[in-house]
C-alpha positions in Angstrom: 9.5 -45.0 -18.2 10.5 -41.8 -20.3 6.7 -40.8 -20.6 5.8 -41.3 -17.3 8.1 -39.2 -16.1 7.8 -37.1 -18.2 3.8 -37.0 -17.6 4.3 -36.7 -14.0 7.0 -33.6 -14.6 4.4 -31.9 -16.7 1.5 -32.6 -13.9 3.5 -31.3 -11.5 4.1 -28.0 -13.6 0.3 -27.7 -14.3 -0.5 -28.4 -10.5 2.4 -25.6 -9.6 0.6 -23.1 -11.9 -2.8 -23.8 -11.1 -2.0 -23.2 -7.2 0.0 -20.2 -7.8 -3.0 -18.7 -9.9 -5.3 -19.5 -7.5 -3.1 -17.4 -5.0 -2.7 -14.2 -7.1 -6.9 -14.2 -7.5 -7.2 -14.4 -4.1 -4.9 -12.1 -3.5 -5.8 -9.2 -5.5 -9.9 -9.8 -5.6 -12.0 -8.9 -2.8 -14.9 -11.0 -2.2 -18.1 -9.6 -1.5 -19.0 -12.7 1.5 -18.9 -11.5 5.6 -16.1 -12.9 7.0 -12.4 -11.7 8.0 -9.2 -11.8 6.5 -6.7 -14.6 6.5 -4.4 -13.5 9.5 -0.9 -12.3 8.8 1.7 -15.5 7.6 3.8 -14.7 11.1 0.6 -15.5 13.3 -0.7 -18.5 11.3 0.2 -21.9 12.5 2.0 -24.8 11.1 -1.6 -26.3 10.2 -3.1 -23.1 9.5 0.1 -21.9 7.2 -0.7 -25.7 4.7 -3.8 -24.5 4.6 -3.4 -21.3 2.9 -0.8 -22.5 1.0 -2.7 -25.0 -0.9 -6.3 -23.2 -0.7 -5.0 -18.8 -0.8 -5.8 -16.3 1.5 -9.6 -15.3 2.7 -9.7 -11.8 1.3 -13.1 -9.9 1.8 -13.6 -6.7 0.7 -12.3 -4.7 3.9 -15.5 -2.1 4.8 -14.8 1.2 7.0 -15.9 0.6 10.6 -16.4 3.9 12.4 -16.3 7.3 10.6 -13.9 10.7 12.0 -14.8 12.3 15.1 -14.2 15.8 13.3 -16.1 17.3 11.1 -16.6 15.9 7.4 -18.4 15.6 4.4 -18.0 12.4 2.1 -17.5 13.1 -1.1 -16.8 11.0 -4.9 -14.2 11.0 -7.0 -14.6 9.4 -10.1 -11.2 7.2 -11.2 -9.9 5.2 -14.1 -11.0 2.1 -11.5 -14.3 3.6 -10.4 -15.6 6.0 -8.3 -13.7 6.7 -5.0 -15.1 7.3 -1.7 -13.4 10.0 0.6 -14.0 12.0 3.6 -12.5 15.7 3.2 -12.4 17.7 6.5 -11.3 21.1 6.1 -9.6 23.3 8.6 -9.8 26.9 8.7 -6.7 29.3 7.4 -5.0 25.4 6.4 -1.3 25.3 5.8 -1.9 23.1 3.1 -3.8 19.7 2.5 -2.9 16.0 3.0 -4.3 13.5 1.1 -4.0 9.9 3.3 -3.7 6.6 1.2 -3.9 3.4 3.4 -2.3 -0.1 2.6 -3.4 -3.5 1.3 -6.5 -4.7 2.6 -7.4 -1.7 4.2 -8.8 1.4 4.2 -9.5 5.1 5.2 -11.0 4.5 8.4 -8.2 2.9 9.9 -6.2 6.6 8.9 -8.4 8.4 11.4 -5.5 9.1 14.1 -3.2 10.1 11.1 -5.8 12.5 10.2 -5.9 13.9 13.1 -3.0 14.6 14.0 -2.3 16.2 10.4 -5.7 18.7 11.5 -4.2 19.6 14.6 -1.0 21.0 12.5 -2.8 23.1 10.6 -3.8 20.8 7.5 -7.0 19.8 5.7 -7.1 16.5 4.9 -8.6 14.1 2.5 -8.9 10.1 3.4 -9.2 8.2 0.6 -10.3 4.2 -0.1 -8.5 3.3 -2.9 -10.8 1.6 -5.6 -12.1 -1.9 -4.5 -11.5 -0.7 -0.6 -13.3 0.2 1.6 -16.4 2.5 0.2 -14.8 2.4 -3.3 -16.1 0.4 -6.4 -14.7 -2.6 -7.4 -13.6 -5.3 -5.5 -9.9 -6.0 -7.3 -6.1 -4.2 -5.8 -3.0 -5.0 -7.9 -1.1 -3.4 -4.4 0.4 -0.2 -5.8 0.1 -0.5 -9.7 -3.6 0.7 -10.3 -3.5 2.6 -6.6 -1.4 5.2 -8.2 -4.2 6.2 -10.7 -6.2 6.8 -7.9 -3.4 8.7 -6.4 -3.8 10.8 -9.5 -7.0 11.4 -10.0 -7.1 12.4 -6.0 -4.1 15.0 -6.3 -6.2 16.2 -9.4 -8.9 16.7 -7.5 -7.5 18.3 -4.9 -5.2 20.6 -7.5 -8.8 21.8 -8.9 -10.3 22.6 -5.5 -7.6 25.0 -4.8 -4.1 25.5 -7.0 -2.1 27.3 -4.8 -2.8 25.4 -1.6 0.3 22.8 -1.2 -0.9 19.0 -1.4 1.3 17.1 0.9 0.8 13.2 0.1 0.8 10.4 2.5 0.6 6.7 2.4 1.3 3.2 4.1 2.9 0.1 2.6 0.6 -0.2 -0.5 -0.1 3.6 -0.2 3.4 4.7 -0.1 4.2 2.7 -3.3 1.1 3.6 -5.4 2.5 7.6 -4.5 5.8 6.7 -5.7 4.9 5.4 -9.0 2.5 8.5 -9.0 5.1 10.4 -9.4 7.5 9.0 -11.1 5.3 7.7 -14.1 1.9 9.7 -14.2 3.3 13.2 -13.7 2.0 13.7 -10.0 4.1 16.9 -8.5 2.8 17.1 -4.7 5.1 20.1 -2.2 5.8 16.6 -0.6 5.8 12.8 0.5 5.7 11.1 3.8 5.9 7.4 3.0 5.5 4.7 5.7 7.1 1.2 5.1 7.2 1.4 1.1 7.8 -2.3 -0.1 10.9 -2.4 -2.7 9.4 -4.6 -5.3 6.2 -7.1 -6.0 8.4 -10.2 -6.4 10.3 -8.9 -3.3 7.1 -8.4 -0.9 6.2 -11.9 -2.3 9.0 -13.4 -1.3 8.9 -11.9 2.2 5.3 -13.5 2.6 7.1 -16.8 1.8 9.6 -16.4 3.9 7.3 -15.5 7.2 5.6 -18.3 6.6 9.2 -20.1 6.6 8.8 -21.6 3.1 10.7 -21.7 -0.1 9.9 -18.5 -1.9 11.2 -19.8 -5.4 9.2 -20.4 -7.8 6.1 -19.6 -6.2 6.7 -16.1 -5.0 7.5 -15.9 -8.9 4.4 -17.7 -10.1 2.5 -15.4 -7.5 3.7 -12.3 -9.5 3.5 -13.4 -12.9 0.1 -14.6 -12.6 -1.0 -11.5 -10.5 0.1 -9.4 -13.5 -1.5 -11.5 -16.0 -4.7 -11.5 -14.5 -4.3 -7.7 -13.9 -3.3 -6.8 -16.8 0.2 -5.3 -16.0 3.9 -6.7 -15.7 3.9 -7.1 -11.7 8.3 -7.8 -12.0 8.1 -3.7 -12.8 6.1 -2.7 -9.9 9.2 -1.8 -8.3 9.5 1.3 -5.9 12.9 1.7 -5.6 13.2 2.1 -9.8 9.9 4.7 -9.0 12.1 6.6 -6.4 14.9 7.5 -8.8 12.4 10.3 -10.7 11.0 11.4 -7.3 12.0 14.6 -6.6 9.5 16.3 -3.9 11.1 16.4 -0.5 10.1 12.8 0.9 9.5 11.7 4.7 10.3 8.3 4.9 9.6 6.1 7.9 10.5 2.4 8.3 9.9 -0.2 11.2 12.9 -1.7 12.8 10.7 -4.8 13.3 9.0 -5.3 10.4 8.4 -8.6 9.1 7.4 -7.6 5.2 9.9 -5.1 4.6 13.5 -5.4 4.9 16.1 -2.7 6.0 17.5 -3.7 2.3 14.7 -2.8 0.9 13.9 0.1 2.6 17.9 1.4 2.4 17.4 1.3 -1.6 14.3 3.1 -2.0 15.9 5.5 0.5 18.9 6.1 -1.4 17.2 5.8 -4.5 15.1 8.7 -3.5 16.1 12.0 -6.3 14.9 15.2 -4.0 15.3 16.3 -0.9 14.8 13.5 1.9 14.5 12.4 5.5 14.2 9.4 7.2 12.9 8.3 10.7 13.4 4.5 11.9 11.4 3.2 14.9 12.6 0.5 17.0 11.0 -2.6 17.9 8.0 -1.2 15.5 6.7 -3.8 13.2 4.5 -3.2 9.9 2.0 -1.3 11.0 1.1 2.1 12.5 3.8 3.5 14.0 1.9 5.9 16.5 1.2 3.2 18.2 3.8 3.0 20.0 5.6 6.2 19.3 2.8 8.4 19.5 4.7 11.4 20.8 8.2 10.9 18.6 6.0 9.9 15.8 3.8 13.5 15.4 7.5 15.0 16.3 8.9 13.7 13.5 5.9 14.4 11.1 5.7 18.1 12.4 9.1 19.0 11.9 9.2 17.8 8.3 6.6 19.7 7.6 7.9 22.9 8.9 9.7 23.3 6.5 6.7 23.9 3.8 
């Protein structure tokens, strides 16, 4: 009786394991198939939600669909992860430059309206796929820990293009986090941030999947993250931006969702307070975990263009 149960208690471990490693491939390797991404865990339903949980996500490699309305010129930048696509659009007598950095299966077309808006005050900019995105080589993310090389390598571009032009760095979710570590562990030194819904940690973004898809988080939000580092080749537990905003120091625009499903106010309130420079914050009601122009288009740009006055 002893052995069986015993038997059963170490299938059950192996079965745990196997499931949660099947989960952190899927999520952080792109496939090369047609097809479209597993909706969000909030939209699934009940049916939909077992599903995923005992199969992972669908998780093509997301492709740029349309290209800027301004003027541009692709151009590659070779990274520690392989070469990176990006469309640089300059501006004439430019305040500075912005380099744009989108989130988790994404990529730099859907930053055209940022862009845009950062032209129009004065900026060039530079939209970037991060490596496995988009135009980029590869087809693996680790969702902010391998980003922020290519955050690097883009701000060292940019540094050799012009060094006394300020580079102003902005990001999304993934983005924001891979410009955080950036910073605090690769050396980056940009004349500022803006940050858009920064996640606090990778166990805590985990368990905030779990929890929109109203399911125990523990262990497999833990599985989820060990195994994604393992196969990654990093310790996912220290991918943790609010440890990464303690050594920031450039002034930092942070903006945060009211409404958003993936990232707490907890969160957000530690990496905000963690943050070492000079700071702002702007919180959007109602505003979920996504763009936040969309529905603030007006006291969105406001907010962007008065931090940046300062510079």
């Amino acid at each position: 009786m002893k052995r069986r149960l015993l038997w059963l208690v170490l299938l059950g471990f192996v079965a745990v394991n196997g499931v949660a490693f099947l989960h952190a491939w899927r999520f952080t390797h792109f496939t090369d198939e047609p097809g479209i991404h597993t909706d969000n865990p909030e939209q699934l339903s009940a049916l939909d939600k077992a599903w995923v949980l005992l199969t992972g996500i669908k998780n093509p490699k997301p492709r740029n669909l349309g290209a800027p309305a301004f003027a541009f010129r692709t151009v590659s930048i070779p990274s520690p992860n392989g070469k990176l696509e990006a469309w640089f659009s300059p501006v004439e007598k430019a305040r500075g430059r912005v380099a744009l950095f989108h989130g988790y299966t994404s990529n730099k077309a859907k930053l055209l309206t940022e862009a845009s808006t950062f032209r129009q005050l004065g900026y060039s900019v530079l939209l970037v796929d991060f490596a496995g995105n988009g135009g980029s080589e590869g087809f693996q993310t680790t969702v902010g820990f391998r980003e922020s090389a290519d955050v690097k390598t883009v701000y060292t571009f940019l540094q050799r293009q012009d060094s006394a032009a300020p580079i102003i760095l902005y990001g999304a979710s993934m983005g924001a986090v891979a410009i955080l570590r950036a910073e605090s562990e690769l050396g980056v030194r940009p004349a500022a941030n803006i940050i858009e819904c920064p996640y606090g940690s990778m166990l805590q973004t985990a368990q905030n999947r779990f929890s929109s898809m109203h399911v125990p988080a523990f262990p497999m939000a833990n599985l989820l993250v060990f195994w994604g580092g393992v196969q990654n080749g990093f310790w996912a537990f220290d991918l943790d931006a609010t440890e990464f905003a303690k050594q920031v120091t450039a002034p930092t625009l942070l903006m945060w969702g009211q409404a958003d499903p993936r990232v707490t106010r907890a969160e957000t309130d530690a990496i905000y307070a963690a943050l070492a420079g000079p700071k702002q914050r702007h919180d959007f009601p109602g505003a979920g975990h996504e763009p936040y122009w969309r529905k603030y288009p007006q006291q969105w740009e406001a907010t962007i263009s008065g931090f940046l006055s300062q510079f």
